[in-house]
Backbone as a printed PyTorch tensor [residue, N CA C, xyz], in Angstrom:
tensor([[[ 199.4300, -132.2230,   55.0950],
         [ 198.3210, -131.2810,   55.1930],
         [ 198.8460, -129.8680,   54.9550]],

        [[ 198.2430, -128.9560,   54.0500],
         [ 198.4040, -127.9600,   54.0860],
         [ 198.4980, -126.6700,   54.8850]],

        [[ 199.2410, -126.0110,   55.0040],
         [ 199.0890, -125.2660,   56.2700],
         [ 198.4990, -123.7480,   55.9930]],

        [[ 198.1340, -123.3850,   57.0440],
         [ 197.3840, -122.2740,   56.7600],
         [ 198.2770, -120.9560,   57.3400]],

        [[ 197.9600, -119.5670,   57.0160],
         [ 199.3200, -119.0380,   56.9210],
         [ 198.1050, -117.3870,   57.3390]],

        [[ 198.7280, -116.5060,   57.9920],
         [ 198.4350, -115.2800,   58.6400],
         [ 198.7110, -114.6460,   57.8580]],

        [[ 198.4990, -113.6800,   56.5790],
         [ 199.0200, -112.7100,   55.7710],
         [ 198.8350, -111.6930,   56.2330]],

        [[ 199.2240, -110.6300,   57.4150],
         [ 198.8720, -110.0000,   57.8140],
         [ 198.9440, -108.6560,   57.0090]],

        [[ 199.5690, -108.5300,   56.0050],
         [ 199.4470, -107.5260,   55.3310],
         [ 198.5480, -107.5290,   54.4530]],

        [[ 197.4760, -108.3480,   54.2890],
         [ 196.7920, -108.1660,   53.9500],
         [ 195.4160, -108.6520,   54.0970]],

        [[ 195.7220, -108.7430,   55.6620],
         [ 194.4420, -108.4310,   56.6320],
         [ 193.9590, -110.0230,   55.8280]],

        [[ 194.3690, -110.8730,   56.4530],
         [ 193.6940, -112.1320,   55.9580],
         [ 194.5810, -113.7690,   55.9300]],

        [[ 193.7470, -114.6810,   56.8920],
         [ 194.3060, -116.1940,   56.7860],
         [ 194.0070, -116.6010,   55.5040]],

        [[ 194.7370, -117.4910,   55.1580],
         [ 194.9000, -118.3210,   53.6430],
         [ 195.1160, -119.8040,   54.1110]],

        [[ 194.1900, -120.6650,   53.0710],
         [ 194.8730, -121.8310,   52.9430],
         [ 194.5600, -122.4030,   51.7870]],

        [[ 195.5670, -122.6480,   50.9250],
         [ 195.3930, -123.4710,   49.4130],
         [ 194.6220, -124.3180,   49.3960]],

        [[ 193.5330, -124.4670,   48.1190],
         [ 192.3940, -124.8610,   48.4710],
         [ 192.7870, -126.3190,   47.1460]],

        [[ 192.7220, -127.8090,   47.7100],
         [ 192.8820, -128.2370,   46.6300],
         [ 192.1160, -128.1270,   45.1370]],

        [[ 192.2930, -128.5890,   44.4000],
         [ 191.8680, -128.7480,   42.9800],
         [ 192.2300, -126.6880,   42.3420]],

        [[ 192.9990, -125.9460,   43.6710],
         [ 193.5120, -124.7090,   42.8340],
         [ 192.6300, -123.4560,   43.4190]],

        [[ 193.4910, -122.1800,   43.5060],
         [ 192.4710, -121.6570,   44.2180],
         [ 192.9670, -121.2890,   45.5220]],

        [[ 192.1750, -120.6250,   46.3920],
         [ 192.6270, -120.4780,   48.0760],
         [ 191.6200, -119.5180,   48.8420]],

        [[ 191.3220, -120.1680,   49.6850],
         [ 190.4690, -120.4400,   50.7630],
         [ 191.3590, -118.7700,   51.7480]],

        [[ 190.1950, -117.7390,   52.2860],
         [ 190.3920, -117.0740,   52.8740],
         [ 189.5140, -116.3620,   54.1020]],

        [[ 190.1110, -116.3580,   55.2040],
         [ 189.1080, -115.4470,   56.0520],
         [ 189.8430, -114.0020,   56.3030]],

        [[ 188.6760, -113.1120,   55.8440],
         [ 189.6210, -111.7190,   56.2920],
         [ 189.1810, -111.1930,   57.4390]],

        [[ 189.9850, -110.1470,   57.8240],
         [ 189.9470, -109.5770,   59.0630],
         [ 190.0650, -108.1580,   59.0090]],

        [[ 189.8240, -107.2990,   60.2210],
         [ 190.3000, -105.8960,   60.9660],
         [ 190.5070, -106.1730,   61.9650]],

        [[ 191.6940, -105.9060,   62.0410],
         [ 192.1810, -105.1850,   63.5040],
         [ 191.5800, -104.1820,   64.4270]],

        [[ 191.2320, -104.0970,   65.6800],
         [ 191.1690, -103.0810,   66.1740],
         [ 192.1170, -103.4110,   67.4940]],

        [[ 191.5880, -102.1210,   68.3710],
         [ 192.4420, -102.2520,   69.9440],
         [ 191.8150, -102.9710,   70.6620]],

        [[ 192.7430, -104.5940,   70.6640],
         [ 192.3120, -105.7930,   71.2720],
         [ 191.5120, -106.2720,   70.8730]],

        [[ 191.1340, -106.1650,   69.5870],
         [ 189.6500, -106.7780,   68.6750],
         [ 190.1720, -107.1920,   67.5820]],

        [[ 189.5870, -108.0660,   66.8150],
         [ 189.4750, -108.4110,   65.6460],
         [ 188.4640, -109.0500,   64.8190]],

        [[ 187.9160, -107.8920,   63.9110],
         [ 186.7410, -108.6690,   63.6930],
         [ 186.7800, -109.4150,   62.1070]],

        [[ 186.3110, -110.6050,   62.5770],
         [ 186.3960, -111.2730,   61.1150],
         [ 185.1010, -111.2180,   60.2090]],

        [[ 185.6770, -110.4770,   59.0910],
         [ 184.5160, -109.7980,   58.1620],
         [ 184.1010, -111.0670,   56.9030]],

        [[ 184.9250, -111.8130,   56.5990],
         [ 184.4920, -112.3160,   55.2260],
         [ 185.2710, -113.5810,   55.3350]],

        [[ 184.3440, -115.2180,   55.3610],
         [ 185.1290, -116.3740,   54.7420],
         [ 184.8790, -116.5940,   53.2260]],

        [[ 185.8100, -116.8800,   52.6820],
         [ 185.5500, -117.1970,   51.4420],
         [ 186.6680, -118.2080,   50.8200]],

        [[ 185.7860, -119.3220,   50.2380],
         [ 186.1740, -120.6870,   49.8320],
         [ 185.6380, -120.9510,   48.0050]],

        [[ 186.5020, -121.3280,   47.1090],
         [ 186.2960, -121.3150,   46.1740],
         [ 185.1010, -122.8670,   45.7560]],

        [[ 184.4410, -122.5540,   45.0760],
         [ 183.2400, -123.5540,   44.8020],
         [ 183.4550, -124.6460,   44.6090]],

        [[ 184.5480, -125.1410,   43.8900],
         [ 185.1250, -126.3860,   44.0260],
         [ 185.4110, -127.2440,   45.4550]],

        [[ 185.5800, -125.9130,   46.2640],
         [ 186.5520, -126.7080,   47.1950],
         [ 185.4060, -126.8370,   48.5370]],

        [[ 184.1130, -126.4890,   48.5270],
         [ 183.5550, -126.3150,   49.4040],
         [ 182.3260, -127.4160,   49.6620]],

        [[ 182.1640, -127.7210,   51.0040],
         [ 181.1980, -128.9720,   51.1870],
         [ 182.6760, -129.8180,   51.8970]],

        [[ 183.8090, -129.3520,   52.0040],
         [ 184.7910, -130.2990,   52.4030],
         [ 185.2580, -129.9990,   53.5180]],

        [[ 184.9550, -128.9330,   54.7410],
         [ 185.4260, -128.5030,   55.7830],
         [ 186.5520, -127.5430,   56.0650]],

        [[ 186.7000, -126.7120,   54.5940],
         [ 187.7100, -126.0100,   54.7760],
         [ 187.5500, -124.6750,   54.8880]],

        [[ 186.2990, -124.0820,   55.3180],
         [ 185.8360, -122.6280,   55.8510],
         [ 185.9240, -123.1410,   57.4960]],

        [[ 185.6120, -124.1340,   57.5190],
         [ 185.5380, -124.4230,   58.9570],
         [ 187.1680, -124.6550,   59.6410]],

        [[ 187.5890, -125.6650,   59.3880],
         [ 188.8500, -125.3260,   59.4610],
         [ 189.4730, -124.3570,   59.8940]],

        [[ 189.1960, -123.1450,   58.7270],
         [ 190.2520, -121.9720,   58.3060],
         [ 189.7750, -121.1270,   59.5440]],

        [[ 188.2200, -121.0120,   59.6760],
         [ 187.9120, -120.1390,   60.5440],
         [ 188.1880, -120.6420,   62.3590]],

        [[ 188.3540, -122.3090,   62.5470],
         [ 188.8350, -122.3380,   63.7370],
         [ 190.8050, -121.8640,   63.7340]],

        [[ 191.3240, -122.1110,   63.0450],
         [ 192.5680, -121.8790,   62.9720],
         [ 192.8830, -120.2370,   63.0810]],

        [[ 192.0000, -119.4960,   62.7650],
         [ 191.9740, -117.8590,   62.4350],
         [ 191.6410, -118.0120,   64.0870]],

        [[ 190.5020, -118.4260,   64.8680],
         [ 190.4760, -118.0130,   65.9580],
         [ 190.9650, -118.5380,   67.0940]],

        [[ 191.7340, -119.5010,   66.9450],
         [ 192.8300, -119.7380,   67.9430],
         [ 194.1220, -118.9170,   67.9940]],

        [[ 193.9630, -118.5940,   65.9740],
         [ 195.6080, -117.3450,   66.5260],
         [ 194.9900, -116.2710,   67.4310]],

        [[ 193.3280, -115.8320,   67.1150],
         [ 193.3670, -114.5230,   68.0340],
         [ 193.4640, -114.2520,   69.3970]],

        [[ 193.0950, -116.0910,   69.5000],
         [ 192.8420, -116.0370,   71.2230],
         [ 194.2080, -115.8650,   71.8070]],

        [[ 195.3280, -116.6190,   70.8810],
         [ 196.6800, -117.1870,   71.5570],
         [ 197.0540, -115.4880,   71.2560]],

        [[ 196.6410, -114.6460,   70.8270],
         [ 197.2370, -112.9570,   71.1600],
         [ 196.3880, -112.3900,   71.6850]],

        [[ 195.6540, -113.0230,   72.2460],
         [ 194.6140, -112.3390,   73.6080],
         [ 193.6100, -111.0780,   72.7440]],

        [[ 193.5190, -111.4790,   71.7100],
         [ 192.0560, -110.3580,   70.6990],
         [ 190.6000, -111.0190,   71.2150]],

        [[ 190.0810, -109.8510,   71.2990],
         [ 188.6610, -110.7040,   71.6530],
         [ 188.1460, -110.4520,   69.9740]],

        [[ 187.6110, -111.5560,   69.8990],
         [ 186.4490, -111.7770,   68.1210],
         [ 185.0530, -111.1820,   68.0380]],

        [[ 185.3520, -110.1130,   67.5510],
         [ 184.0890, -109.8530,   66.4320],
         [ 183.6490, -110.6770,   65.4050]],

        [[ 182.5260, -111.2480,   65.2780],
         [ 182.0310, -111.9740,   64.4090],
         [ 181.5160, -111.3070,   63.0080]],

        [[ 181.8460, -110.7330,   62.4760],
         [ 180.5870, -109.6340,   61.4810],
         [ 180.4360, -110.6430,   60.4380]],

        [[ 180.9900, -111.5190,   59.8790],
         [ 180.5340, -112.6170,   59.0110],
         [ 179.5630, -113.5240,   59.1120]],

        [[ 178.5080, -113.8090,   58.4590],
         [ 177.5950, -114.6950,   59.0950],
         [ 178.2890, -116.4010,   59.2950]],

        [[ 179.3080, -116.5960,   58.4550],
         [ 179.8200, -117.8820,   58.5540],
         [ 180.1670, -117.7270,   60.0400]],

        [[ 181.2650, -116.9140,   60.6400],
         [ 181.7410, -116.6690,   62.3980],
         [ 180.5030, -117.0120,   62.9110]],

        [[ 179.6510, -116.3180,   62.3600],
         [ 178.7780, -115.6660,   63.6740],
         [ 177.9730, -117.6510,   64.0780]],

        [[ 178.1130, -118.2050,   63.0200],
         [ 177.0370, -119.2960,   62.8320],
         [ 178.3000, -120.4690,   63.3810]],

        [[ 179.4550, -120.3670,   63.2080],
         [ 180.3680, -121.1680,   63.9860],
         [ 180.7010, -121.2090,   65.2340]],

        [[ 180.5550, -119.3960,   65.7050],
         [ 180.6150, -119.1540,   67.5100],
         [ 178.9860, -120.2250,   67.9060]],

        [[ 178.0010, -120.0630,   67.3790],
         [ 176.4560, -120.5740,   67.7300],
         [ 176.9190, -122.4470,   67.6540]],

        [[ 177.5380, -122.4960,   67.2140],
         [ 177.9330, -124.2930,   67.2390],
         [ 178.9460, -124.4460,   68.2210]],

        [[ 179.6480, -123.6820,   68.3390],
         [ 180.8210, -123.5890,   69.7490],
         [ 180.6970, -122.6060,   70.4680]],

        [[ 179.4170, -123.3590,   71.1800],
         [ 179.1210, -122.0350,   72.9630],
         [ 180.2980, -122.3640,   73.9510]],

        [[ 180.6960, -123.0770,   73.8690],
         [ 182.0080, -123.3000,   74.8610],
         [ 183.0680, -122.1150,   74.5240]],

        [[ 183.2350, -121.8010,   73.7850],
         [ 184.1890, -120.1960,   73.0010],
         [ 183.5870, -119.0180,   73.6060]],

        [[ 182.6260, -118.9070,   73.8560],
         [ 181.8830, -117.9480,   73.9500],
         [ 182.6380, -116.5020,   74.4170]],

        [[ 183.8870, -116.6540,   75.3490],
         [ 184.2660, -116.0010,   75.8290],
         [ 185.2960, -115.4200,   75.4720]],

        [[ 185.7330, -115.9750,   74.0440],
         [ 186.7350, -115.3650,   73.0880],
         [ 186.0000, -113.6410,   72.2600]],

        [[ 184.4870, -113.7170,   72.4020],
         [ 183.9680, -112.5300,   71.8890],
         [ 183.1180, -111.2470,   72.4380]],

        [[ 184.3320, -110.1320,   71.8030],
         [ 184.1160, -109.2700,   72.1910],
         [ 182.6610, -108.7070,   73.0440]]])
């Protein structure tokens, strides 16, 4: 399985998206925040669970550094609404 990778320089998780391509959620930083602004999955690769994925993997790194999540993406915002049990990861 492919692994997914923190590019922090450029404000954004990655994960190679098969058939080519790569799967990204970006971010901002703030003090003790991070809000995730944009998933984006190439058309090929989507319908296969890999925004979902990417975006639980993005918010377990924030929790495991104690960031509370801003949602500003409607993909977040519509993944926190399917996992009310999280609830308390956001800001």
């Amino acid at each position: 399985m492919t692994e997914i990778v923190d590019h922090s320089e450029r404000s954004r998780f990655e994960l190679p998206a098969e058939g080519g391509g790569v799967a990204i959620v970006s971010y901002d930083l703030g003090p003790g925040t991070i809000a995730f602004t944009h998933v984006i999955v190439p058309i090929h690769a989507r319908g296969h669970g890999v925004a979902g994925r990417l975006t639980a993997a993005a918010i377990q790194s924030a929790a495991e550094r104690g960031l509370k999540i801003i949602p500003a993406c409607p993909f977040v915002k519509d993944w926190f609404e399917h996992h009310p049990e999280l609830a308390n990861l956001l800001a």
